[in-house]
C-alpha positions as CSV (number, residue, x, y, z in Angstrom):
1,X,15.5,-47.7,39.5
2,X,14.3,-44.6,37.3
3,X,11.7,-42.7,39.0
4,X,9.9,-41.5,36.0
5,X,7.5,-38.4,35.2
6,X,4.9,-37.8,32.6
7,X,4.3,-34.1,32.2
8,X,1.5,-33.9,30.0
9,X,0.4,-30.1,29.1
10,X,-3.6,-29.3,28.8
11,X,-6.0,-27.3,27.0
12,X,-9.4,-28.0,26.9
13,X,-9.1,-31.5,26.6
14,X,-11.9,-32.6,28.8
15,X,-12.5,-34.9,25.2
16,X,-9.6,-37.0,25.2
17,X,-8.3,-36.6,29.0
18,X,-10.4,-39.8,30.5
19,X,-8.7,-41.9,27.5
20,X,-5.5,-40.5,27.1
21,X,-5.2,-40.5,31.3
22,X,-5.9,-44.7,31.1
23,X,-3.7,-45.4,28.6
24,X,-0.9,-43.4,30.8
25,X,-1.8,-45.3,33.8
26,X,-1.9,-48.7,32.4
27,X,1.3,-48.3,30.6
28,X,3.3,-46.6,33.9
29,X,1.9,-49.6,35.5
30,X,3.0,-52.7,33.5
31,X,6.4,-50.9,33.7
32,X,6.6,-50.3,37.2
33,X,5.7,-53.9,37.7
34,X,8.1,-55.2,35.3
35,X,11.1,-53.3,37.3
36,X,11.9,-50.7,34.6
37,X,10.5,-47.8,36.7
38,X,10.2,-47.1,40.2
39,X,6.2,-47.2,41.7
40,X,7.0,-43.5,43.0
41,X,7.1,-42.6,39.0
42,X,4.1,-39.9,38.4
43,X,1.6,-38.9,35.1
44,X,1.4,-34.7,36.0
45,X,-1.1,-32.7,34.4
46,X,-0.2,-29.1,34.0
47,X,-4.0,-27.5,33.1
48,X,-2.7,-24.4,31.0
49,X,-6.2,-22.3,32.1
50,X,-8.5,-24.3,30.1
51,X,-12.1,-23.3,30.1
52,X,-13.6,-26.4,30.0
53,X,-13.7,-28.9,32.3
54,X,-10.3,-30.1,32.1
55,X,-9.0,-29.6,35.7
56,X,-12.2,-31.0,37.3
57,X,-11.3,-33.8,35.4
58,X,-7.5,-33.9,36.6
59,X,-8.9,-33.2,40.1
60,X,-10.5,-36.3,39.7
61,X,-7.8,-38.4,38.7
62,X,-5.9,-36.8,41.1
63,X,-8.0,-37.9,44.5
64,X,-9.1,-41.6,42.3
65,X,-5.4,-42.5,42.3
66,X,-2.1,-41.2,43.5
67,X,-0.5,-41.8,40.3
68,X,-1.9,-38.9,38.9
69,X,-0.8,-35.0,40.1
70,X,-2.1,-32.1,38.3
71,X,-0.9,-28.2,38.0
72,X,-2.9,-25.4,37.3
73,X,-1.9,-22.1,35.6
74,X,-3.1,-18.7,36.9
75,X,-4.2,-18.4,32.9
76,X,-3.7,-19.7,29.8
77,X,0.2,-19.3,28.8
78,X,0.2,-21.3,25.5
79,X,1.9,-24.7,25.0
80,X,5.3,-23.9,25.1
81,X,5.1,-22.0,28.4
82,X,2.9,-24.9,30.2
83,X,5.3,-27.5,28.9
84,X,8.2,-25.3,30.4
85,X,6.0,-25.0,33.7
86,X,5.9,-28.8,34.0
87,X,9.3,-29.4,33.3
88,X,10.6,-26.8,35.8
89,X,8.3,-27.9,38.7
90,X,9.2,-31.3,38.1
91,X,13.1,-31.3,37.7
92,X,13.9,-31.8,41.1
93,X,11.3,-34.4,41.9
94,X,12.1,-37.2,39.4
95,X,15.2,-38.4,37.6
96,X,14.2,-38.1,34.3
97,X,10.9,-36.5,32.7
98,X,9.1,-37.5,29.2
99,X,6.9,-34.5,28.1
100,X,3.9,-35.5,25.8
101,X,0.8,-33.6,24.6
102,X,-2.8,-35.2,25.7
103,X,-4.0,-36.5,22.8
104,X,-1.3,-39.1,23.0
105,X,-1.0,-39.3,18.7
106,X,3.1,-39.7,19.9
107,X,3.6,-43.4,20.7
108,X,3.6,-44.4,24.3
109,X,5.0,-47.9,23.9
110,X,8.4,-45.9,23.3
111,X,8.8,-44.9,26.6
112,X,10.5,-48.1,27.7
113,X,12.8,-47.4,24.9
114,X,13.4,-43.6,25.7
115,X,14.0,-45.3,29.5
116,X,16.6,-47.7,28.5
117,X,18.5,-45.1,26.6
118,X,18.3,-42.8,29.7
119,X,20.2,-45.8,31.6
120,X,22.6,-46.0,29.0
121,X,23.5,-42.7,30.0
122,X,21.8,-40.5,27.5
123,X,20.6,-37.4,29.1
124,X,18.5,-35.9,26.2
125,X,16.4,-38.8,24.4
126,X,14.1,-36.9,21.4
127,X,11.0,-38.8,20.2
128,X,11.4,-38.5,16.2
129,X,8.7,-39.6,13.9
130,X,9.7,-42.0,11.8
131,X,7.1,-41.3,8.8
132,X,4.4,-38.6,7.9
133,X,1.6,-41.1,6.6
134,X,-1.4,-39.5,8.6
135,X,-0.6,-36.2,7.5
136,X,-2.4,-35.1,4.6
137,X,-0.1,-33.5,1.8
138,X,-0.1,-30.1,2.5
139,X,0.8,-30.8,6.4
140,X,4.0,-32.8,5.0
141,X,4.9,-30.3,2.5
142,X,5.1,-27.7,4.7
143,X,6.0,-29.4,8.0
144,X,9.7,-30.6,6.4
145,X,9.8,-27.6,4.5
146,X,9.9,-25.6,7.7
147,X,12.6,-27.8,9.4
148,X,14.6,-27.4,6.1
149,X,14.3,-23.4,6.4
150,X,14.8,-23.2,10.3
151,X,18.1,-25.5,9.3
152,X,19.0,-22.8,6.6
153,X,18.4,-20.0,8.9
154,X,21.1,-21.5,11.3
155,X,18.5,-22.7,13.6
156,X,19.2,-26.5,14.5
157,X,17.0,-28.9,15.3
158,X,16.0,-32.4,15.3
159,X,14.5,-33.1,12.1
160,X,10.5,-34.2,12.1
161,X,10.7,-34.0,16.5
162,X,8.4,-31.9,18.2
163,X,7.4,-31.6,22.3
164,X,8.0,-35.7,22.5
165,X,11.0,-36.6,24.3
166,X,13.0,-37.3,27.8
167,X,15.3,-35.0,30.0
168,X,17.0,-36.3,32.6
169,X,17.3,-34.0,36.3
170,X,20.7,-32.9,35.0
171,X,19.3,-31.9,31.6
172,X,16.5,-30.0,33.2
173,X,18.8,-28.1,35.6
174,X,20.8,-27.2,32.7
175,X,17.8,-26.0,30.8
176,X,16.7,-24.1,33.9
177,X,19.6,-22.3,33.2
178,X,17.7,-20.5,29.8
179,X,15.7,-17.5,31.0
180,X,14.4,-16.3,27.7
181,X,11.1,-15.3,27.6
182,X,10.6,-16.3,24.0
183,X,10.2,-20.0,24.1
184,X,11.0,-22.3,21.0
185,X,11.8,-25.7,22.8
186,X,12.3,-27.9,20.4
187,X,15.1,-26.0,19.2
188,X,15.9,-25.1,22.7
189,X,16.9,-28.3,23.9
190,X,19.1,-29.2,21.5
191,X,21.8,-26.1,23.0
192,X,22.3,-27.9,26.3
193,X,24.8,-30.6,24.5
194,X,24.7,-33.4,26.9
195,X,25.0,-36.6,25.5
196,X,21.1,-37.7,23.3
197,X,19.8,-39.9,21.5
198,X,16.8,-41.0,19.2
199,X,14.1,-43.4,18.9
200,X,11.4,-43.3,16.1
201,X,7.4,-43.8,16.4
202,X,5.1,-43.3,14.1
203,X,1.8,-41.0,15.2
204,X,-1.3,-41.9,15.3
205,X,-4.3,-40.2,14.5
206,X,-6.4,-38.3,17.0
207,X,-8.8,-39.7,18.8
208,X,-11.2,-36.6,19.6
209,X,-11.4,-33.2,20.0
210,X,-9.8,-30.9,17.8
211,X,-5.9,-29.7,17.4
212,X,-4.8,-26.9,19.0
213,X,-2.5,-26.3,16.2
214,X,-4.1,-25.3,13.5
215,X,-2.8,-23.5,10.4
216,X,-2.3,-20.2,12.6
217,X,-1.0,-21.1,15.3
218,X,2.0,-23.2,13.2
219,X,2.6,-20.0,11.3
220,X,3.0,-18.4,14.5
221,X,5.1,-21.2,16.6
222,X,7.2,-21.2,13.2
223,X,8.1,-17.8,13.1
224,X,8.8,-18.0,16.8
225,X,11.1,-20.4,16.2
226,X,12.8,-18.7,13.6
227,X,13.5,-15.2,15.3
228,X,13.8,-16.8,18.7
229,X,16.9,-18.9,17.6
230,X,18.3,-17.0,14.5
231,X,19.5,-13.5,13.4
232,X,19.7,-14.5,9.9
233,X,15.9,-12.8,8.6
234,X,18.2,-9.2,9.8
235,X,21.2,-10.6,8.1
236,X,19.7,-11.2,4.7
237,X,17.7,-7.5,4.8
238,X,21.3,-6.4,4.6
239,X,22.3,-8.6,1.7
240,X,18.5,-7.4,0.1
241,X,19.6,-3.7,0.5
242,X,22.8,-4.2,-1.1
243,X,20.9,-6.4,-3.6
244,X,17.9,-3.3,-4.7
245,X,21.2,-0.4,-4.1
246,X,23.3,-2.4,-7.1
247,X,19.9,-2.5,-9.0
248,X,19.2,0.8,-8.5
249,X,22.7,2.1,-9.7
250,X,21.4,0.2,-13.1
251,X,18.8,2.1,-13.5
252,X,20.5,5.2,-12.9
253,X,22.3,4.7,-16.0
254,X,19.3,3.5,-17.7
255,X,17.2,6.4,-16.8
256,X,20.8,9.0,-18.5
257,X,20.9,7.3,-21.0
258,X,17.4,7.5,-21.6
259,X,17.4,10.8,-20.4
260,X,20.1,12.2,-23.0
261,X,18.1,10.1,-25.7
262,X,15.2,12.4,-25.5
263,X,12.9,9.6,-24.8
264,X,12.5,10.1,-20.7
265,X,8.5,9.4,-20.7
266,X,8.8,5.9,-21.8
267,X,10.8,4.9,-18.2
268,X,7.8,6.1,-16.2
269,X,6.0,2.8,-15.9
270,X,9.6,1.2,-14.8
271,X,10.1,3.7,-12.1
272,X,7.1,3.1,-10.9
273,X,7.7,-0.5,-10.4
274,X,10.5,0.4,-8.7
275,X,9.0,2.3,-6.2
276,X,6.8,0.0,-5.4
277,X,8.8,-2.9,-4.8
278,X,11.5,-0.2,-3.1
279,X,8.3,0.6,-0.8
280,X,7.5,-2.8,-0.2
281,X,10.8,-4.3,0.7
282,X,11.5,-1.5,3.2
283,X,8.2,-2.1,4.7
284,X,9.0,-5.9,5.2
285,X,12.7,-5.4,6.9
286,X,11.1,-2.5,9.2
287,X,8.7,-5.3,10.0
288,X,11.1,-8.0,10.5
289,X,13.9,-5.6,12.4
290,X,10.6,-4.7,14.7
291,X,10.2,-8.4,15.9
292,X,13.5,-8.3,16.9
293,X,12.5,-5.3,18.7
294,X,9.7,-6.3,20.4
295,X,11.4,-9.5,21.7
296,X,14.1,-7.3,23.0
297,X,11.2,-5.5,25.0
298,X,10.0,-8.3,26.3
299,X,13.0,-10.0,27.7
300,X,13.8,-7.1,29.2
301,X,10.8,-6.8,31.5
302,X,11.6,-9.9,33.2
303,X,8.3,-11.1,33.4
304,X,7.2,-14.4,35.0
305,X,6.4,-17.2,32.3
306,X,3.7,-18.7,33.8
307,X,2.4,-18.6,37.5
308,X,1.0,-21.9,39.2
309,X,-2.2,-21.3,41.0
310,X,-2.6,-24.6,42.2
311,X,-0.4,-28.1,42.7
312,X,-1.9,-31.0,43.2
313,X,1.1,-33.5,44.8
């Protein structure tokens, strides 16, 4: 029988945590007693240093019943890292792991689905939404907009999944295997090639407390995700260049012509266009080329991605 673990990454979610921690015990429960899970299957909070309340809470939890384990980060990491913290500490204790984030808007009536497949002998089982109803337009736009870039950039993912899915012990020793410093997950996972498989949901609204993804913060995890799995933004600087060095060969023999024409004076407001947008566009590839950079730096350093102060078995 599948001994099952929840990993369920925190920040400041002292809101939604008494909720969201019921409905997780309630439905490991009913499956436990209807012989789809083992009763040694566990909900683990990994607390990534919130600064509320939260790990009181999961302290709580924790010493109220035994289903419930929590760990602490030294500070916060962000999501990606506390997700990978969970999934790392936990690989060797269960035989498969379903990640999910706290406020439980992914659908936790798939997991007997995600379970099954698991059985079947999927390894890798991705929680994919099946429509963007609760999003408002803008969110949508943008949201499969992204997945259609990263896809164009050479990055692949799973189209419309984010942090929801299951990976069994041998997936997570795989993964264990990435040391990157740079986390992008969800197109992370997909690069260990064992055998997957979907099931669709729709999400549900949030039930309190605010998103810890706003606007920012996407910008941010999507740009991540493109430089972290794609060289393709350095690729098409080169294409650019060759791109603005044909242009510029144009207006060389623009700018004779005009020159032997006696009427040099009326180019000016076209050259300086040009060295504007010259300016600009070497600006934005020293940028870009710099991200690169600084990733390079920091994978270099070998630095720890998170630390765990305290485990709560």
């Amino acid at each position: 029988m599948t001994k099952l673990y929840i990993a369920v990454p925190c920040y400041n979610e002292e809101e939604v945590l008494p909720d969201s921690a019921e409905k997780l015990r309630v439905k490991l429960r009913k499956m436990m007693d209807e012989g789809k899970i083992d009763y040694d299957s566990r909900i683990v909070f990994i607390d990534d240093g919130s600064k509320d309340k939260t790990w009181e809470l999961i302290r709580g939890l924790h010493e109220t019943d035994t289903i419930f384990s929590g760990i602490k980060l030294s500070r916060n990491r962000g999501h990606q890292n506390a997700l990978m913290c969970g999934l790392m500490t936990l690989r060797e204790e269960a035989d498969a792991v379903i990640s999910i984030d706290a406020d439980l808007q992914d659908d936790i009536e798939v997991f007997d689905e995600m379970v099954q497949r698991y059985e079947e002998g999927c390894d890798v089982v991705y929680g994919v939404r099946s429509k963007r109803a609760t999003d408002t337009f803008f969110k949508r736009f943008t949201a499969e907009g992204y997945y259609k870039v990263l896809d164009k950039m050479g990055a692949k993912v799973i189209f419309n999944h984010a942090d929801f899915r299951l990976m069994s012990r041998r997936a997570l020793r795989a993964f264990a295997e990435f040391r990157e410093t740079n986390l992008f997950l969800r197109g992370m996972v997909p690069m260990i090639g064992y055998k997957s498989a979907i099931v669709t949901y729709e999400r549900s609204e949030r039930l309190a407390g605010e998103s810890k993804y706003p606007l920012k913060k996407m910008l941010a995890l999507a740009w991540e995700g493109i430089t972290s799995l794609s060289t393709k933004p350095i690729k098409l600087i080169t294409r650019l260049g060759l791109i603005i060095f044909l242009v510029s060969l144009v207006m060389l023999i623009y700018t004779l012509v005009r020159f032997f024409t006696g009427a040099t004076e009326t180019g000016w407001a076209s050259l300086a266009v040009s060295i504007w947008a010259i300016g600009g566009l070497q600006m934005m590839a020293i940028g870009i080329i710099g991200e690169y950079i600084g990733k390079i730096y920091l994978e270099t350093k070998h630095r720890p991605r998170f630390i765990v102060e305290e485990y709560l078995r």
